[in-house]
C-alpha atoms as a printed R data frame, in Angstrom:
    type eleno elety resid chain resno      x       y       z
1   ATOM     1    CA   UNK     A     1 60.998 -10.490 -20.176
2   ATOM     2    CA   UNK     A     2 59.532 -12.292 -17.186
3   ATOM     3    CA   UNK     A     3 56.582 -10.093 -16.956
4   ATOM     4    CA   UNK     A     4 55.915 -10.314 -21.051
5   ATOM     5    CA   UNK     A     5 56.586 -14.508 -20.783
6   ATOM     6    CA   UNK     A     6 53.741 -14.132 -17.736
7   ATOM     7    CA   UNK     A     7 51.344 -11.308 -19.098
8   ATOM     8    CA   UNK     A     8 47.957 -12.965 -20.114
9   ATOM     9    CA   UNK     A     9 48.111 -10.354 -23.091
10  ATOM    10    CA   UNK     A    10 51.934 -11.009 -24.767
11  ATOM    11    CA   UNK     A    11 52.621 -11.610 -28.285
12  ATOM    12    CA   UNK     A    12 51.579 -15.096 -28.699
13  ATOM    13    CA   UNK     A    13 48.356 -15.029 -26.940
14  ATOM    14    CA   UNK     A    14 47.266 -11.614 -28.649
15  ATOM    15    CA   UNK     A    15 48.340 -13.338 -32.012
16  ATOM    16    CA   UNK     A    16 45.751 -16.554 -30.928
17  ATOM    17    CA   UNK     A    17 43.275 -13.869 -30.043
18  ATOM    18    CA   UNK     A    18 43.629 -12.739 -33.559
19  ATOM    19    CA   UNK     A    19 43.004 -16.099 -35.333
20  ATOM    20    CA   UNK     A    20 39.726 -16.311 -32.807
21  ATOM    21    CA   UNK     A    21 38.379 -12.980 -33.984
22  ATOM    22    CA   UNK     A    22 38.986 -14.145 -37.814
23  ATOM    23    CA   UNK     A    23 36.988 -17.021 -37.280
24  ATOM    24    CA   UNK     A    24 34.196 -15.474 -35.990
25  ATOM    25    CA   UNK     A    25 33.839 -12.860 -38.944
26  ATOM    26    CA   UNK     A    26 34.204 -15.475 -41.032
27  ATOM    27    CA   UNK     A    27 31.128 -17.171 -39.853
28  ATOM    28    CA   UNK     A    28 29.419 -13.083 -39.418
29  ATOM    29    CA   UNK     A    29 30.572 -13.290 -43.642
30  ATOM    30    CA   UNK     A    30 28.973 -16.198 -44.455
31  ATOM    31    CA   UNK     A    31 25.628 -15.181 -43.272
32  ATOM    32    CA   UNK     A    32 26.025 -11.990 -44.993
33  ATOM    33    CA   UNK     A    33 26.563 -13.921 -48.373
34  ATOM    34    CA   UNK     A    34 29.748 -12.311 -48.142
35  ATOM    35    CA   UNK     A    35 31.877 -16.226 -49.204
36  ATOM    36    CA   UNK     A    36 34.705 -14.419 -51.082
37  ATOM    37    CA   UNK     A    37 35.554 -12.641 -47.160
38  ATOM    38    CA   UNK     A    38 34.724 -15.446 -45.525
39  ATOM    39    CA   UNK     A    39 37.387 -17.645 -47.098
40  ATOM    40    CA   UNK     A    40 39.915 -14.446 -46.901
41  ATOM    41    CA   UNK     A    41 39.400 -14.472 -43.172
42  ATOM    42    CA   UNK     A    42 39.980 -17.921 -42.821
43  ATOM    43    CA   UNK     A    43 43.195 -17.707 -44.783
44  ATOM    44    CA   UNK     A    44 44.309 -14.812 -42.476
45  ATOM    45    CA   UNK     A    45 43.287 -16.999 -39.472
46  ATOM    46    CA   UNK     A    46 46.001 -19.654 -40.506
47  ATOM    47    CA   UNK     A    47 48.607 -16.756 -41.236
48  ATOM    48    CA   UNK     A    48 47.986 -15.936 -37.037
49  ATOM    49    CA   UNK     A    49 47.932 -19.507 -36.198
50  ATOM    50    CA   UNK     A    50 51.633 -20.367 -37.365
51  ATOM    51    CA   UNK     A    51 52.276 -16.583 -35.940
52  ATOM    52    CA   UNK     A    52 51.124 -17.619 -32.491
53  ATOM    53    CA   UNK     A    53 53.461 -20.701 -32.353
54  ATOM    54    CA   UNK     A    54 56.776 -18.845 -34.268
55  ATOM    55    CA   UNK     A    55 56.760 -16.433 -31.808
56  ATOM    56    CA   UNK     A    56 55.728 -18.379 -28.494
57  ATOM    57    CA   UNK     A    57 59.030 -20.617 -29.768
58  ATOM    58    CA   UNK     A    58 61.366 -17.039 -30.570
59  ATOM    59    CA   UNK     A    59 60.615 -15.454 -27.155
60  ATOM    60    CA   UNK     A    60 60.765 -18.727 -24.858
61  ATOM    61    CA   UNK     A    61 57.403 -18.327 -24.290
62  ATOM    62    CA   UNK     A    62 54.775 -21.653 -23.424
63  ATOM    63    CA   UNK     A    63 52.283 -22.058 -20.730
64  ATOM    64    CA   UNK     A    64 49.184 -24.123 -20.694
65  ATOM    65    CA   UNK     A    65 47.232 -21.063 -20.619
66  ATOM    66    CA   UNK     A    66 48.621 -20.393 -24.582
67  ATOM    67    CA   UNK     A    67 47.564 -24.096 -25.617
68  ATOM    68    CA   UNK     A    68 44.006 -24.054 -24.166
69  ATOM    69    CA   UNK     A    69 43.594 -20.583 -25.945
70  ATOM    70    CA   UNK     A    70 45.001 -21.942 -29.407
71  ATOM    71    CA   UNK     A    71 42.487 -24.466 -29.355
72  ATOM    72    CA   UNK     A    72 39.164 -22.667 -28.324
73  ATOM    73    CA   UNK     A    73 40.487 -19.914 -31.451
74  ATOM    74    CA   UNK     A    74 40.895 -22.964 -34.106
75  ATOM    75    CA   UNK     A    75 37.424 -24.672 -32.564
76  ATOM    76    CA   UNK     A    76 36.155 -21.649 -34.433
77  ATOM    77    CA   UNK     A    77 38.553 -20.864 -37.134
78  ATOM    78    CA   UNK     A    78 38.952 -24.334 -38.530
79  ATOM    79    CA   UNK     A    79 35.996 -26.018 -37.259
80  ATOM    80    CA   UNK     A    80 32.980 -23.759 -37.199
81  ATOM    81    CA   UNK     A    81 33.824 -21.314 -39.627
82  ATOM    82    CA   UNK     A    82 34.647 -23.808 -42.458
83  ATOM    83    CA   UNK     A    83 31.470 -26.212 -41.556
84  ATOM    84    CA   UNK     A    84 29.702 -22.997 -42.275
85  ATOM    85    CA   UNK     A    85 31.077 -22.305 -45.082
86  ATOM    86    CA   UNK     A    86 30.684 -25.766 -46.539
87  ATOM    87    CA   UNK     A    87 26.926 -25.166 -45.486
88  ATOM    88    CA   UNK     A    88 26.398 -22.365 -47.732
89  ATOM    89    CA   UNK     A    89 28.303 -23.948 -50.906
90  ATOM    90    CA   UNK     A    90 25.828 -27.152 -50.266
91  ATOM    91    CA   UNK     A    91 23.054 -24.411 -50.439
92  ATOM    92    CA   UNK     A    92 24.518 -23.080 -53.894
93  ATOM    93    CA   UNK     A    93 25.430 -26.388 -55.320
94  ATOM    94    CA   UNK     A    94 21.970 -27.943 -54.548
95  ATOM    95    CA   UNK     A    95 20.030 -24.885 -56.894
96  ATOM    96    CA   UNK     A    96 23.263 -23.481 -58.361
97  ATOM    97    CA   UNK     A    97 22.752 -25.666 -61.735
98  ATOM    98    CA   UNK     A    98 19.215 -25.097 -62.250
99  ATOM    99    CA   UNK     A    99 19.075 -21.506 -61.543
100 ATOM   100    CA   UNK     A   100 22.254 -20.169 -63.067
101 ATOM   101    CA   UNK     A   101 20.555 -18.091 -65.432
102 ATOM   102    CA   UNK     A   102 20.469 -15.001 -63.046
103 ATOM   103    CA   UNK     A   103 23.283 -14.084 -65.312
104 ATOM   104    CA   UNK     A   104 22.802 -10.466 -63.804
105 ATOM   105    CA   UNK     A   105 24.007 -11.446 -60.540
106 ATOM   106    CA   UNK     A   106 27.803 -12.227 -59.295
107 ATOM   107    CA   UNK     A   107 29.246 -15.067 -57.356
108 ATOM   108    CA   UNK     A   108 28.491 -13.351 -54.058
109 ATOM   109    CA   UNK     A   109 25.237 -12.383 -54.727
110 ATOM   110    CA   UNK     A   110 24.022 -15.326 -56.273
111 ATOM   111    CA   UNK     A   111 25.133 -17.255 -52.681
112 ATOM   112    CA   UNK     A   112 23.716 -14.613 -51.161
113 ATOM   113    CA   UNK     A   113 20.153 -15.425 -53.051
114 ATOM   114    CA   UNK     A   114 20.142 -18.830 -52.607
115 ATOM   115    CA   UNK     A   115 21.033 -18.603 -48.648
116 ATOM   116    CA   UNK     A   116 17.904 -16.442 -48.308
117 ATOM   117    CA   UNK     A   117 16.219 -18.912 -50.207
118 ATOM   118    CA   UNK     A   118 17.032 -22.099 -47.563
119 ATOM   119    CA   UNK     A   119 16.897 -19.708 -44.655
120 ATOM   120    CA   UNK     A   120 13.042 -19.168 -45.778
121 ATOM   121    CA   UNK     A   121 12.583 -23.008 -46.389
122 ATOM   122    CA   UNK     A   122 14.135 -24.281 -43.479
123 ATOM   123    CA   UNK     A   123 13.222 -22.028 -40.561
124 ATOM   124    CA   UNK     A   124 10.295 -19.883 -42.373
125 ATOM   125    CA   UNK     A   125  8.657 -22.505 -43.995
126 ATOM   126    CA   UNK     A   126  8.243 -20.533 -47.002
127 ATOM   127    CA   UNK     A   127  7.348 -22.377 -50.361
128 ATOM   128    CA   UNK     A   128 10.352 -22.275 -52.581
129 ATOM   129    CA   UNK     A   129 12.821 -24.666 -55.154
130 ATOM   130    CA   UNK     A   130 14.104 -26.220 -51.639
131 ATOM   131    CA   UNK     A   131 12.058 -28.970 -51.107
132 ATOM   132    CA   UNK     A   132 11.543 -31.222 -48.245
133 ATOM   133    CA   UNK     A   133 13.690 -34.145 -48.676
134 ATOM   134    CA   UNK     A   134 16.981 -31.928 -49.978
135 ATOM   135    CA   UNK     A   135 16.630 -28.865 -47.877
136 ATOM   136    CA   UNK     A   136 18.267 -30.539 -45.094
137 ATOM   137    CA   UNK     A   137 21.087 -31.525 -46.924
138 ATOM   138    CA   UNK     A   138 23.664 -28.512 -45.903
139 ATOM   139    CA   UNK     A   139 23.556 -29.691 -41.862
140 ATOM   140    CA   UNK     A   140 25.913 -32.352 -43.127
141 ATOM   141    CA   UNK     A   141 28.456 -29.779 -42.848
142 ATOM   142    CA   UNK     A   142 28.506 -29.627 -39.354
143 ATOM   143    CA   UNK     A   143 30.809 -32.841 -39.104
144 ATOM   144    CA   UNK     A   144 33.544 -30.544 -39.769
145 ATOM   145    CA   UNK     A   145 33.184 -28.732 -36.288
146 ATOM   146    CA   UNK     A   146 31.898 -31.895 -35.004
147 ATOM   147    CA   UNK     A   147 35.131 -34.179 -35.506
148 ATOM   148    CA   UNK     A   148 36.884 -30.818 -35.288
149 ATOM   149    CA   UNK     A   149 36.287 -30.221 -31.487
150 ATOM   150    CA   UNK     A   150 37.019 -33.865 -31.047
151 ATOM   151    CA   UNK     A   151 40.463 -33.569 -32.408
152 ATOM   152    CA   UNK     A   152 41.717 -30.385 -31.307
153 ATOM   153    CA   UNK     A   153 40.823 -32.145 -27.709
154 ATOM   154    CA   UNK     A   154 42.972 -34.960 -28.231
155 ATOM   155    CA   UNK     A   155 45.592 -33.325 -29.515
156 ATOM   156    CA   UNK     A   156 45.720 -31.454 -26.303
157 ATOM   157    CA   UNK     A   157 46.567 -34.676 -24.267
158 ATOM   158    CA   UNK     A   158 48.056 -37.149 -26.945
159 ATOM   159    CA   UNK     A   159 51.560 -37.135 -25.735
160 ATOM   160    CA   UNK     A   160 52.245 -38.988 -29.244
161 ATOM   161    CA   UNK     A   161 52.340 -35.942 -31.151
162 ATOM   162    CA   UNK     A   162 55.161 -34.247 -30.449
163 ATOM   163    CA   UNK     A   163 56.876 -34.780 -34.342
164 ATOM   164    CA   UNK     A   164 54.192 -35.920 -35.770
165 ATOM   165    CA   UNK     A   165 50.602 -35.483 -35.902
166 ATOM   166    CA   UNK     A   166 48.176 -38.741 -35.585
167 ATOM   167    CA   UNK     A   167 45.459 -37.668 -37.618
168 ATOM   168    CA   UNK     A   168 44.870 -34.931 -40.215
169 ATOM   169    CA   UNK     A   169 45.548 -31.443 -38.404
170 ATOM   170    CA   UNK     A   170 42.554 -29.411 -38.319
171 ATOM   171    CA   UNK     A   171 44.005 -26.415 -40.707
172 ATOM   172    CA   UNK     A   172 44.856 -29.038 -43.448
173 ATOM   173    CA   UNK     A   173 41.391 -30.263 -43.244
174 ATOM   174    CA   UNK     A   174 39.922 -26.776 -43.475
175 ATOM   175    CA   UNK     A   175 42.228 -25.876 -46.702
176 ATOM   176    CA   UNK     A   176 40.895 -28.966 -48.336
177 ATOM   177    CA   UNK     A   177 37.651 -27.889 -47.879
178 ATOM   178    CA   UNK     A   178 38.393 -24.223 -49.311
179 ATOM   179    CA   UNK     A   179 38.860 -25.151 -52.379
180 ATOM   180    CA   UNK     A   180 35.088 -25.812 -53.123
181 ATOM   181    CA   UNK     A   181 34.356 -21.966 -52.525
182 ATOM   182    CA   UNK     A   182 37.452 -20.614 -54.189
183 ATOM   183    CA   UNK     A   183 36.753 -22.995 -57.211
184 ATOM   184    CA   UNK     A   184 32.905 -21.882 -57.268
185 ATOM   185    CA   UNK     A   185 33.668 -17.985 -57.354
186 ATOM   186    CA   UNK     A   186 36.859 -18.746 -60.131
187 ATOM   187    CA   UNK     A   187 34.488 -20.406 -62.024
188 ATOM   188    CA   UNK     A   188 31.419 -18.447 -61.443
189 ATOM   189    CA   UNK     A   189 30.653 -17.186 -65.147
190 ATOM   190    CA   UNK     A   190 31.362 -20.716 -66.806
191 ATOM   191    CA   UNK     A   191 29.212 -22.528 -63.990
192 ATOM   192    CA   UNK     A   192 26.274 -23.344 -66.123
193 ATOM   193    CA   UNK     A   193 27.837 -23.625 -69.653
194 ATOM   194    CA   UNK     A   194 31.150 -25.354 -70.229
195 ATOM   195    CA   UNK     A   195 31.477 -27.735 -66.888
196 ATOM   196    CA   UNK     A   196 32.260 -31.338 -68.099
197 ATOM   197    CA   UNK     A   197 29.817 -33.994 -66.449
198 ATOM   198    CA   UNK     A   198 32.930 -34.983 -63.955
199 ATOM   199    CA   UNK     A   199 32.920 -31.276 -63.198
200 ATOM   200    CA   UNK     A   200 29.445 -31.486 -61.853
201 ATOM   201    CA   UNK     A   201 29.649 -34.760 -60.220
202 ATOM   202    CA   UNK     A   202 32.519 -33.125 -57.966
203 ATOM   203    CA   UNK     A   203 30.437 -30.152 -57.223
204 ATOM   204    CA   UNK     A   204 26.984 -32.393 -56.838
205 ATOM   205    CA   UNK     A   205 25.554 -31.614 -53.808
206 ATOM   206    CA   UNK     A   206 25.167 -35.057 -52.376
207 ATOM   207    CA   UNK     A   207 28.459 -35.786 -53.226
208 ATOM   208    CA   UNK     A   208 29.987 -32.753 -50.953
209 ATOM   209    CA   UNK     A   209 27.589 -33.624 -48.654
210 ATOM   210    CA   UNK     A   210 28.869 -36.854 -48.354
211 ATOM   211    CA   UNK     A   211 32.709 -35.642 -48.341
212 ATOM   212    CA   UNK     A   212 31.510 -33.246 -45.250
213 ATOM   213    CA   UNK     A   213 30.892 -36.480 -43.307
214 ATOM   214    CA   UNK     A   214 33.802 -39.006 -44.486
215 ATOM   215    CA   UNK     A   215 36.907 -36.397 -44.852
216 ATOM   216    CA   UNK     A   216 36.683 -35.149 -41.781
217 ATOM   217    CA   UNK     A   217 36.941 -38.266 -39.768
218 ATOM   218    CA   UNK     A   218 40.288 -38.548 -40.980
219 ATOM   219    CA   UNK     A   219 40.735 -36.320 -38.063
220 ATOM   220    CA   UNK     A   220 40.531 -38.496 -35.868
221 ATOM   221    CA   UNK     A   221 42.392 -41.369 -37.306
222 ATOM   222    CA   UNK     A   222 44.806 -43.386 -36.148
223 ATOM   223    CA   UNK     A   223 47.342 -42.577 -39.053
224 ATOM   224    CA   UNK     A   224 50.471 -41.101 -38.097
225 ATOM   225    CA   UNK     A   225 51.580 -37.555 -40.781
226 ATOM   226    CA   UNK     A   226 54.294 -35.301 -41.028
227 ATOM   227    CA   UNK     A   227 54.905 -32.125 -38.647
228 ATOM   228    CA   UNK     A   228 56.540 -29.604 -41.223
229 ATOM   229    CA   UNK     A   229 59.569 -29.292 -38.251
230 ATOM   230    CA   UNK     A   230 62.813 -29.543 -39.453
231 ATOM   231    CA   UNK     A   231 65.318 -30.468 -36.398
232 ATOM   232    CA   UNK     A   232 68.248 -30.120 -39.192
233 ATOM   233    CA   UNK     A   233 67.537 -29.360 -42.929
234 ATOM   234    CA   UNK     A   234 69.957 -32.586 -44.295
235 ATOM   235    CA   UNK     A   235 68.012 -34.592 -47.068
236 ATOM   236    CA   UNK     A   236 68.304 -37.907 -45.074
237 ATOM   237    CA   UNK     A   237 65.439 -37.377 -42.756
238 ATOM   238    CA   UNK     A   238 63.696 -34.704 -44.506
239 ATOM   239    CA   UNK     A   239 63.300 -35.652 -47.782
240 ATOM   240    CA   UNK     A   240 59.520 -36.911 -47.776
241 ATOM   241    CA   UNK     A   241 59.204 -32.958 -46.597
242 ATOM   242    CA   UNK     A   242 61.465 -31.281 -49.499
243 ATOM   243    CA   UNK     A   243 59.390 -33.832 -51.750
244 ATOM   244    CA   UNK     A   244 56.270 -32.256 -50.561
245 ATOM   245    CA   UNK     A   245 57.725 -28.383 -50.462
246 ATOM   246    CA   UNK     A   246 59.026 -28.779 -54.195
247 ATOM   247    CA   UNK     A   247 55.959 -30.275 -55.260
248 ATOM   248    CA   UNK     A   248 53.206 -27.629 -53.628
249 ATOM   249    CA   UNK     A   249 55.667 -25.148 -55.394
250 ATOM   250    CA   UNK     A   250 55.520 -26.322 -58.453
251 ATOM   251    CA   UNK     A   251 51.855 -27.030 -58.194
252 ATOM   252    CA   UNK     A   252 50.653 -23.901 -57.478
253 ATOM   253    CA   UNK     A   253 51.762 -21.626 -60.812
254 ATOM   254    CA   UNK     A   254 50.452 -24.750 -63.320
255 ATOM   255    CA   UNK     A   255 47.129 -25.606 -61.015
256 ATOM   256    CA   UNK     A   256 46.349 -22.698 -59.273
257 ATOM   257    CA   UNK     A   257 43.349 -23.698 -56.593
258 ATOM   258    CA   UNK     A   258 43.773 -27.121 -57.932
259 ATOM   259    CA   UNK     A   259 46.666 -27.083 -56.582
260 ATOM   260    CA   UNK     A   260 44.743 -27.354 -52.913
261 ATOM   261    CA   UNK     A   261 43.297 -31.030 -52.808
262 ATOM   262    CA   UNK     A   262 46.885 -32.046 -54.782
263 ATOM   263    CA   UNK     A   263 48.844 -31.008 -52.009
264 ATOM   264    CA   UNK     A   264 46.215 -32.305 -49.381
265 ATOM   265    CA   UNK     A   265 46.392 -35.661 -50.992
266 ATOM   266    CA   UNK     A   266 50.212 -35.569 -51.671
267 ATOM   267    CA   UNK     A   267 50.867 -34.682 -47.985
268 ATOM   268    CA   UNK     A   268 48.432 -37.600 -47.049
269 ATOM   269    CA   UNK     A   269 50.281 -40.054 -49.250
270 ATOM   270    CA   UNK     A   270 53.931 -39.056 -48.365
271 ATOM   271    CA   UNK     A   271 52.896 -39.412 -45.100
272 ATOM   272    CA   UNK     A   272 51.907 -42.958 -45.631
273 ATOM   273    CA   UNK     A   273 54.665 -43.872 -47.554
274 ATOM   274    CA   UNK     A   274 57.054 -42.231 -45.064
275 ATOM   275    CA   UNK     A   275 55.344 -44.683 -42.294
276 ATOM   276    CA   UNK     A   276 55.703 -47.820 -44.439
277 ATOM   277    CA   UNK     A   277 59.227 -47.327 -45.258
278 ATOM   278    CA   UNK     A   278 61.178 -50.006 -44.110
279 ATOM   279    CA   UNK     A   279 63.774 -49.757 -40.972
280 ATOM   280    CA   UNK     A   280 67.326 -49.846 -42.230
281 ATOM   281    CA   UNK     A   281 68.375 -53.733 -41.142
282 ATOM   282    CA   UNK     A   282 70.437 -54.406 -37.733
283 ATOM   283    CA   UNK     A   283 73.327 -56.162 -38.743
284 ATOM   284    CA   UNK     A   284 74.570 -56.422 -35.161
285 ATOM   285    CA   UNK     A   285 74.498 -60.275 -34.128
């Protein structure tokens, strides 16, 4: 057991490794035009990332070694892999209204055309629908790495977050920002024909744009949130946590990947509420 808790290559480290090697194909997928993998593989990175800390907690096992690795493998995973994929859906959603009559094409391979398509404007200089002013649009995606490694290097050295985090965490700010290329290939078929004007206004590419830059910031700020750890599993003490559980359950049958930003913004407003509830009064003279 010593030799496993010391081994550069036990459990929990292999399972960090894991999470690292998802992120990067998720960025290879992206450039592919391959969204519908890249998302997968982002998914599968979270599934490794609560792996790597259940098991470093069942076998005893936590260096420093395991905490610098867990956050260069979610620098990637939920910082570079989802500012890429936010890239590409700014890419889609800036031509994805006008040129939605390639009816012959699928979700994938209509992201696929239009990546080409900014690819040639941007670095090629090749005359297309991209023009000057808009095609430079999608780098506003790259806040999400940016506050990203900023976080994940606080959290590092914030002795403050031991039961609770101060700041979004970066894998709830990633799954927020999933649900614009989940939603896209749902709705791929319908895109151009039965979307409501508050539909599009979501999905407008300045408007993303713009929640690239502001949501993530909430990384970084100073607002204390739950840690989903339960040190007994009483109501008193929990219950802003069962609210939360019973609610993401019941949320996800009825609003399938609406169900993602509704449980991002519930678990941002328990959170608040939680820290605004008043202490129970000192009677004690």
């Amino acid at each position: 057991m010593k030799i496993l808790k010391h081994s550069l290559f036990n459990l929990p480290n292999i399972m960090t490794a894991s999470n690292f090697i998802c992120g990067i194909g998720s960025v290879i997928c992206c450039f592919a035009g391959r969204i519908d993998f890249a998302v997968l593989l982002v998914f599968l990175a979270m599934v490794f990332d609560f792996l790597d800390g259940f098991l470093a907690r069942l076998l005893s096992i936590s260096n420093n070694l395991g905490k610098q690795l867990d956050t260069l493998a979610d620098v990637v995973s939920f910082g570079l892999a989802p500012g890429i994929i936010m890239m590409l859906m700014i890419v889609t959603y800036i031509q994805g209204k006008q040129t939605i009559f390639l009816t012959d094409l699928n979700a994938v391979s209509f992201i696929h055309y239009q990546v080409i398509s900014w690819l040639n404007a941007v670095f090629h200089e090749i005359p297309n629908d991209f023009d000057a002013s808009i095609k430079y649009l999608p780098f506003c995606a790259l806040m999400i790495p940016f506050f990203s490694l900023f976080r994940l290097a606080k959290f590092n050295i914030d002795e403050r977050q031991t039961d609770k985090f101060i700041g979004i965490p970066t894998p709830l700010n990633t799954l927020f920002f999933l649900f614009f290329p989940i939603s896209f290939i749902l709705n791929f078929e319908n895109w151009g024909e039965t979307f409501t004007s508050w539909y599009y206004f979501l999905f407008n590419p300045y408007f993303v744009s713009a929640l690239c830059i502001v949501f993530p910031t909430l990384l970084l700020a100073e607002i204390p949130l739950m840690a989903m750890k339960f040190k007994h599993f009483r109501w008193e003490g929990n219950q802003f946590k069962y609210i939360l559980l019973i609610s993401s359950a019941i949320s996800i049958p009825f609003f399938i990947v609406w169900s993602i930003p509704i449980i991002v913004l519930l678990y941002l407003s328990l959170s608040i509420v939680e820290n605004l509830e008043p202490l129970k009064p000192n009677h004690e003279v």
